[in-house]
Backbone as numpy.savetxt, mean C-alpha at the origin, in Angstrom:
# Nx Ny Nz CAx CAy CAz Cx Cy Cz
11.42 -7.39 16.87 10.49 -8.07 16.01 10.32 -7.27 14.71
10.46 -8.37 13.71 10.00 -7.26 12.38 8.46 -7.28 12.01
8.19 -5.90 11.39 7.21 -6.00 10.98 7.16 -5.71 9.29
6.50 -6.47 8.78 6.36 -6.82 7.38 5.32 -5.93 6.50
5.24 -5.44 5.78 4.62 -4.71 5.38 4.46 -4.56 3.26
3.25 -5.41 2.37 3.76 -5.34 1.24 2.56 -4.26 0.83
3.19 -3.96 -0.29 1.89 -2.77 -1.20 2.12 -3.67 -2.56
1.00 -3.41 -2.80 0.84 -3.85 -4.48 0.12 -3.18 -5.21
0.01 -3.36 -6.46 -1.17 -2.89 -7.32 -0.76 -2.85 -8.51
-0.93 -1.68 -9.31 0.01 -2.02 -11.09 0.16 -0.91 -11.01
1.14 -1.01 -12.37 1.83 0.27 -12.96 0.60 1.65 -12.73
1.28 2.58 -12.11 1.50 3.67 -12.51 0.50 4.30 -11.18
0.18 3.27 -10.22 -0.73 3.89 -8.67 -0.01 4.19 -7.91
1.74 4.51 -8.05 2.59 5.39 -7.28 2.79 4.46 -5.69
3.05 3.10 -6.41 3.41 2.34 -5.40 5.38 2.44 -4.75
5.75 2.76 -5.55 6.95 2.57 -5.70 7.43 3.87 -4.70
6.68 5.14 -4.91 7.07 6.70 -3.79 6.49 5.74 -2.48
5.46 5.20 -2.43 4.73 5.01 -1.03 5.43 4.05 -0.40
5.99 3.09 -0.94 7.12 2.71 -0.52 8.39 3.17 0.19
8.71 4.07 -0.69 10.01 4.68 -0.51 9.57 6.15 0.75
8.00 6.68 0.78 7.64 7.09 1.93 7.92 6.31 3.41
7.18 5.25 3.31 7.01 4.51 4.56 8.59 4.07 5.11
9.59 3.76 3.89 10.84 3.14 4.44 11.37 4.52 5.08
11.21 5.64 4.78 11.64 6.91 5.18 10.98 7.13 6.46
10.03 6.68 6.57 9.41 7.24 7.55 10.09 6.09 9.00
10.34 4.96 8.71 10.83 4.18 9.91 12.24 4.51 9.86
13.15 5.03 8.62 14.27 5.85 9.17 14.35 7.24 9.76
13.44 7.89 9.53 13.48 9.37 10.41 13.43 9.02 11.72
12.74 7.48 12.54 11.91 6.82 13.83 13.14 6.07 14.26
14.16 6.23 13.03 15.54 5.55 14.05 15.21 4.19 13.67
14.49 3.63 12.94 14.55 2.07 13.31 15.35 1.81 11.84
15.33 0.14 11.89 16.20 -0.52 10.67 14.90 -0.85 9.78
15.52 -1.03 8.63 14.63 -0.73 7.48 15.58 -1.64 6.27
14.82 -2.57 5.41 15.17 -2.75 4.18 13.75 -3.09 3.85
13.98 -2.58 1.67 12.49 -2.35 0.72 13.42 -3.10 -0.37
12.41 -3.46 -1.48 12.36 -4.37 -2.35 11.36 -3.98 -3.12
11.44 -3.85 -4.65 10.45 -3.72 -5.32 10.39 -4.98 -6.61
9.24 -5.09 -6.78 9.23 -6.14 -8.16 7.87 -5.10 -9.27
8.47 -4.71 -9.77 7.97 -3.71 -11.29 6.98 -5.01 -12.40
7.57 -5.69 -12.67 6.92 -6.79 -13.43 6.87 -5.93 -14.79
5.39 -6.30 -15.34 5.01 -5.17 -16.44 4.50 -4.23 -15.84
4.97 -3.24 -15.34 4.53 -2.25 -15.08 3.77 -0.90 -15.75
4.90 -0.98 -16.64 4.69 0.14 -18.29 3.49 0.09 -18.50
3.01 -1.36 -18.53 1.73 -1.99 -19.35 0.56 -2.30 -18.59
0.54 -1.72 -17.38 -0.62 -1.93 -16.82 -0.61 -3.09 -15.58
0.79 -3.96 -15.63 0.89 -4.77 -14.95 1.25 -4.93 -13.23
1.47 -6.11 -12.79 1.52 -5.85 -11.09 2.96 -5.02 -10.72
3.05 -4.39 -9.52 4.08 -3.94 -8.76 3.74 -4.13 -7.82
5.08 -4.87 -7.15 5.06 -5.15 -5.29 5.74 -4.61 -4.77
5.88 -4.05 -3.75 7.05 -3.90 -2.78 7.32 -3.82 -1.49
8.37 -4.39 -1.49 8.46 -5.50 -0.07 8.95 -4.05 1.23
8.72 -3.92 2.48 9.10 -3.09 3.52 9.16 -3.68 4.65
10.62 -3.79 4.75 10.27 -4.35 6.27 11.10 -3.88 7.56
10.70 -3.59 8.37 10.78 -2.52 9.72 10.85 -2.99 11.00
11.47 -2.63 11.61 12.30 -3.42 13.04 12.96 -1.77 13.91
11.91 -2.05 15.04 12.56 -0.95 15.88 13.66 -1.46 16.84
14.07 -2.39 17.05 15.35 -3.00 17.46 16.04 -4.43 16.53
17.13 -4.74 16.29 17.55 -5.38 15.90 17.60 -5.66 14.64
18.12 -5.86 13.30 18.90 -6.24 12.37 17.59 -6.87 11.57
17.63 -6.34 10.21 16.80 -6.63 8.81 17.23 -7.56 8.15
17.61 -8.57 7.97 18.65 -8.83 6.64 18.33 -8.99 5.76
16.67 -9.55 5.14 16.51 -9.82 3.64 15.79 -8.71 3.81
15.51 -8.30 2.16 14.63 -7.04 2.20 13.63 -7.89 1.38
12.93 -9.08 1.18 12.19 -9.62 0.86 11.50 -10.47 1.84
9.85 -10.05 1.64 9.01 -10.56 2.92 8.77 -12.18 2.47
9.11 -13.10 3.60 8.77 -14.71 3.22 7.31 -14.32 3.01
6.86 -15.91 2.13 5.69 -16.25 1.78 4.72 -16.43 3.41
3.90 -15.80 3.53 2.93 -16.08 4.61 3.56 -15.41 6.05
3.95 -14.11 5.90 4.48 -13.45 6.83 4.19 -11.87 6.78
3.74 -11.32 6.08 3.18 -9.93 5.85 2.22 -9.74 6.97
2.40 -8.89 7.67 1.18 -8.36 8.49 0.29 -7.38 8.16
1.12 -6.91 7.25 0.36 -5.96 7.08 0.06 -6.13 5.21
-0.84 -5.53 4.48 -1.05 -5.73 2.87 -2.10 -4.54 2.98
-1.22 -3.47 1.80 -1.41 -2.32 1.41 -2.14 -2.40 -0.12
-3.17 -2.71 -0.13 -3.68 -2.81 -1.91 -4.05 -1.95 -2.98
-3.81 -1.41 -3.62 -4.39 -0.50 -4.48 -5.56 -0.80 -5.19
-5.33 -2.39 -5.54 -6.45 -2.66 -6.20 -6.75 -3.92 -5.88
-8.17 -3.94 -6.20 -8.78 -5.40 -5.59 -8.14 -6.77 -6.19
-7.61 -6.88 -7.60 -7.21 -8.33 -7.72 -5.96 -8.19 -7.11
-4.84 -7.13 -7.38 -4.00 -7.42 -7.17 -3.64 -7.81 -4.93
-4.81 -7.42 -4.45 -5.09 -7.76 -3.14 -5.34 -9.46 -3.05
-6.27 -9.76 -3.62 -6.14 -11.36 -3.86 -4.86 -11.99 -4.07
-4.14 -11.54 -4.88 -2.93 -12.10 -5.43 -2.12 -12.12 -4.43
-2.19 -10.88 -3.25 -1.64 -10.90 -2.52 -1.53 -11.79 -1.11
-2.82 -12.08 -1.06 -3.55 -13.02 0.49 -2.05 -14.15 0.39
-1.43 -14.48 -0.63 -0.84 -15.64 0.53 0.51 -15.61 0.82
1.02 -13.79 0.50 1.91 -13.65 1.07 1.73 -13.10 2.40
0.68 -13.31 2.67 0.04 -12.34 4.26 -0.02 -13.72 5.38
0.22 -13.38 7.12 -0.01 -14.05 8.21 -1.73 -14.13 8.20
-2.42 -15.35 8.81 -3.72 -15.75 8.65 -4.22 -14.10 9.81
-3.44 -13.43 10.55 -3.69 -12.56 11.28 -3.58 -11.00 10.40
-3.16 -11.45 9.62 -2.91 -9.76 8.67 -4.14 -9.10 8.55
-3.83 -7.65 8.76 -5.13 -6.75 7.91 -4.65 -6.26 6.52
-5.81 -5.81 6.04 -5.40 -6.05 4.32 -6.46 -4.68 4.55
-6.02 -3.74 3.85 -5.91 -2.42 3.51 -6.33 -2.14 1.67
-7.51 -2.38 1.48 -7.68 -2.67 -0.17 -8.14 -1.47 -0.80
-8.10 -0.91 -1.71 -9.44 -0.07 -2.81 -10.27 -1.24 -3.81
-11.24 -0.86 -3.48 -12.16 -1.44 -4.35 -12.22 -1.52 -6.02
-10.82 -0.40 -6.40 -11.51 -0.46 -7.77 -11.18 -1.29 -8.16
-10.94 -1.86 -9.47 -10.93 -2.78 -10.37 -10.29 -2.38 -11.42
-9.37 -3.06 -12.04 -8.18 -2.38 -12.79 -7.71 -3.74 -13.85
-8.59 -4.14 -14.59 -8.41 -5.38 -15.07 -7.33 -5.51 -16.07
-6.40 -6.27 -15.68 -4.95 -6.70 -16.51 -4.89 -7.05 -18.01
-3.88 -6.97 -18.75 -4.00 -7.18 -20.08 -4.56 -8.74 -20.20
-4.21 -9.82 -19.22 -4.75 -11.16 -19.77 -5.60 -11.32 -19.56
-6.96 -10.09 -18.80 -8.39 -10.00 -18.45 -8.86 -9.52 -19.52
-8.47 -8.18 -20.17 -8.96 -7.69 -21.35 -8.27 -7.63 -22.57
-7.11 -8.72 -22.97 -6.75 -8.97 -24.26 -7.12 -10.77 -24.40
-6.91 -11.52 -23.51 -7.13 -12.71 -23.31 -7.88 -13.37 -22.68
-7.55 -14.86 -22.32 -8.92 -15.38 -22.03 -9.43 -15.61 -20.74
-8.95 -15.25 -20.09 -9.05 -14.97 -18.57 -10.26 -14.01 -18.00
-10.63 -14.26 -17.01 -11.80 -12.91 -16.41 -11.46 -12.85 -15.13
-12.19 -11.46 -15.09 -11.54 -10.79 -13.51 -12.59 -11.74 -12.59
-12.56 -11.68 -11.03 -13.08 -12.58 -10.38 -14.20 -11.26 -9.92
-15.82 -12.03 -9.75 -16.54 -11.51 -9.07 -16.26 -11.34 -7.86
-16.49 -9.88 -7.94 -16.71 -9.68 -6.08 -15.34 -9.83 -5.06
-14.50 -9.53 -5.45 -12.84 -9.40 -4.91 -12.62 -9.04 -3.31
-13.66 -8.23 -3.32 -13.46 -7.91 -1.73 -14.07 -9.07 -1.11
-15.08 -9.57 -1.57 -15.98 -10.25 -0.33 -14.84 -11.26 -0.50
-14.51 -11.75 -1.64 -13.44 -13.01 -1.63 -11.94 -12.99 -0.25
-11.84 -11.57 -0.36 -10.92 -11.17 0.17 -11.56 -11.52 1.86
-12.77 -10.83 1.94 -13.28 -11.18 3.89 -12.75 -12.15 3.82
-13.43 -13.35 3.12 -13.43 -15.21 3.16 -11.99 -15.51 3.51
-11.04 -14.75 3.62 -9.89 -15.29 3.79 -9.52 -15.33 5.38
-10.69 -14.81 6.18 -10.60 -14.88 7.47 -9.28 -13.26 7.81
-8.66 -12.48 7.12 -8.39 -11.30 7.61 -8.77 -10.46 7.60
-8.48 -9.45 8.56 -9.11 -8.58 8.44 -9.24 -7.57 7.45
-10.28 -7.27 6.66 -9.97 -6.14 5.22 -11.06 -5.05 5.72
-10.39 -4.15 5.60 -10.92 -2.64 5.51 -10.41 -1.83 4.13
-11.67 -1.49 3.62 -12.00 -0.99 2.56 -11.68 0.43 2.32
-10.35 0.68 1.75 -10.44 2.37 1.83 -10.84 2.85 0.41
-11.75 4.10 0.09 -11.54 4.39 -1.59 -10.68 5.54 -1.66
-9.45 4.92 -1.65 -7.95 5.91 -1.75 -8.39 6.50 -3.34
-8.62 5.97 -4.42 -8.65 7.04 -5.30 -9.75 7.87 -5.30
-11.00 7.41 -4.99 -12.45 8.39 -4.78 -11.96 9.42 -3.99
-10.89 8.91 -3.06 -10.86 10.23 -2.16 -9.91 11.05 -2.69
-9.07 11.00 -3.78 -7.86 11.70 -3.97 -8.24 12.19 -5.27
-9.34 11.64 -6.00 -10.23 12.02 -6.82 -11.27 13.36 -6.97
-11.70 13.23 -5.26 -12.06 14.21 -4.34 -11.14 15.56 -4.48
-9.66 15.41 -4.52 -9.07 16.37 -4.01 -8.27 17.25 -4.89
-8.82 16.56 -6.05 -8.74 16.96 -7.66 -7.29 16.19 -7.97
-7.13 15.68 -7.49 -5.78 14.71 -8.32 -5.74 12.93 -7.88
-6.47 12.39 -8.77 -6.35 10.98 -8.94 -4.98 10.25 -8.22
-3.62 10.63 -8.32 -2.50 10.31 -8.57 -2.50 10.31 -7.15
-3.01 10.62 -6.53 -2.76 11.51 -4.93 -2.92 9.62 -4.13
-4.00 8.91 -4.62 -4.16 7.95 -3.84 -3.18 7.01 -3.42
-1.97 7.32 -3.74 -1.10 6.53 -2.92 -0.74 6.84 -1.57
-0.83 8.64 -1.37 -0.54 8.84 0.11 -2.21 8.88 0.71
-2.70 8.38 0.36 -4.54 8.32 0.85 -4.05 7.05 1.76
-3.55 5.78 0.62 -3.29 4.97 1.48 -3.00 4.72 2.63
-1.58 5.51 2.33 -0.30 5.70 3.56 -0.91 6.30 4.55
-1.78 6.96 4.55 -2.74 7.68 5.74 -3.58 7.09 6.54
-4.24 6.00 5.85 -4.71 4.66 6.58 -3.78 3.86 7.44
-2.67 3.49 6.40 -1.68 2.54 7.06 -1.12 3.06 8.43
-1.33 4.06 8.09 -0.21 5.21 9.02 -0.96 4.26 10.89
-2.33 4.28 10.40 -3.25 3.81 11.85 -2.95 2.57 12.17
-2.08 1.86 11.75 -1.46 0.82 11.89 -0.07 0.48 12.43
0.61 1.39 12.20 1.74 1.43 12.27 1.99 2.08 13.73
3.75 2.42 14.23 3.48 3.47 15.78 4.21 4.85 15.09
4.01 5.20 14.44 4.83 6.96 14.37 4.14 7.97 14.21
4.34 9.00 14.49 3.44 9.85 14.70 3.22 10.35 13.63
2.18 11.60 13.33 1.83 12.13 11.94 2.69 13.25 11.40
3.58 13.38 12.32 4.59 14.46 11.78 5.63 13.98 11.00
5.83 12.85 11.60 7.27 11.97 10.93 6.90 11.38 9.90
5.33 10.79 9.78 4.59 10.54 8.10 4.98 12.01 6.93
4.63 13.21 8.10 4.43 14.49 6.78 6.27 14.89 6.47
6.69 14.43 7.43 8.50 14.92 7.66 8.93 13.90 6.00
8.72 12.67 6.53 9.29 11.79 4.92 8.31 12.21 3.88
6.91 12.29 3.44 6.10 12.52 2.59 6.98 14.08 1.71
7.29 15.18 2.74 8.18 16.47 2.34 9.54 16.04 1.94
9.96 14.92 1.96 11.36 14.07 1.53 11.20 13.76 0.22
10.07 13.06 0.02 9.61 12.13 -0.95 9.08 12.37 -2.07
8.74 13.71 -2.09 7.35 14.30 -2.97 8.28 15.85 -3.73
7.75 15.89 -4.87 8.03 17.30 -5.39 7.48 18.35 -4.29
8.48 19.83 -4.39 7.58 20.85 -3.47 6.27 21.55 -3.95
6.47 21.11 -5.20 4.69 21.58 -5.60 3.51 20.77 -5.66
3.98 19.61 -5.44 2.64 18.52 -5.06 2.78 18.42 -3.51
3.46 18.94 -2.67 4.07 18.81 -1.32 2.33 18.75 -0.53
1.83 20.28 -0.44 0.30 20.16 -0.03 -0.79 19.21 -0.46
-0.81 19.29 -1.37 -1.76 18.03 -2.21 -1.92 16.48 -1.87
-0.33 16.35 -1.60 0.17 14.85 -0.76 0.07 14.83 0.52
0.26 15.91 1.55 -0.12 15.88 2.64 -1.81 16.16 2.90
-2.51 16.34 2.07 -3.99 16.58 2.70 -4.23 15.11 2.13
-3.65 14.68 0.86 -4.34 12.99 0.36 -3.70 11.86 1.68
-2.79 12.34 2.64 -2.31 11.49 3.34 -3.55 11.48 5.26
-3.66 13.16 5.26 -4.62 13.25 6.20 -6.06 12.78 5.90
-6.49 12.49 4.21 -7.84 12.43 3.96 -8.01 10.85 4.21
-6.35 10.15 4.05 -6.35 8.63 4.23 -6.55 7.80 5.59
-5.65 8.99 6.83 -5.77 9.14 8.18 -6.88 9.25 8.54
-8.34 10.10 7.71 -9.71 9.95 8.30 -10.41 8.59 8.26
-10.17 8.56 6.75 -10.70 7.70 6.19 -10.94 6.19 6.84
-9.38 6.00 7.51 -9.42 4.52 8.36 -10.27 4.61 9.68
-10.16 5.79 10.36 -10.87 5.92 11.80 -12.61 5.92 10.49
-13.33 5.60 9.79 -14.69 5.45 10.07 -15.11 4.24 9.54
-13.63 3.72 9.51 -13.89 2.36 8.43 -14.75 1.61 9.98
């Protein structure tokens, strides 16, 4: 069985390593693995997705998750979590930060961000747990960190153990942010057990 797995958010919340963490991490676990990214405007503040999808027996073939099949939704940020609900199963948990990161057609044009993103997000009948991946990586003196905050949550979702998270994270990461990324990944691992 595959399991589906998308992250989103915009340029520059280090969606694209956490990606390329997690696909590492179901190849160190032996399983099959294909990822997919869509950059969009990224440069500019805009969305990035990327697709992961993971199978501990049997054969991947697209590395793009169908519409309404994600089980899992990794958010960085609250609209781009909305945006996300309908590539997700009515059973998905959705993994969000609260902040708010409003797009160039929110604050150059005529568009407005939506009140209240999370609660919109409950209403969708999945399950959402609220992590503040950057408050906490914010916490740990580096903002940038909240992508493996995430992955530390997700991690409680997933089956591999926390060694094979820190084994790819030491793959994935410069050796001088190496510590920094592994405590933003354990602070993400708390973080879900009090949600």
């Amino acid at each position: 069985m595959i399991t589906n797995i998308l992250l989103t958010g915009v340029g520059g919340q280090g969606i694209i390593t956490a990606s390329k963490v997690l696909a590492e991490v179901a190849l160190l676990a032996g399983w099959q693995v294909k990822k997919s990214e869509v950059h969009g405007m990224s440069q500019r503040g805009g969305n990035v997705e990327s697709h992961v999808r993971i199978a501990e027996h049997g054969p991947v073939y697209s590395p793009l998750i169908p519409a309404g099949q994600a089980d899992l939704l990794v958010a960085f940020e609250a609209l781009e979590a909305l945006r996300g609900v309908p590539m997700t199963r009515p059973n998905a948990v959705i993994l969000v930060d609260d902040r708010e990161i409003p797009p160039l057609s929110v604050t150059a044009g005529p568009f407005t961000y939506p009140e209240k993103p999370v609660e919109l997000l409950q209403q969708t009948g999945r399950r959402v747990v609220l992590i503040p991946s950057f408050e906490l990586a914010r916490s740990l003196g580096e903002h940038r960190a909240a992508n493996m905050v995430m992955l530390g949550a997700a991690s409680r979702l997933l089956p591999f153990a926390p060694q094979v998270w820190h084994d790819a994270i030491r793959r994935a990461v410069k050796p001088s942010t190496l510590e920094l990324n592994r405590r933003a990944f354990d602070s993400g691992f708390a973080a879900f057990e009090s949600r």
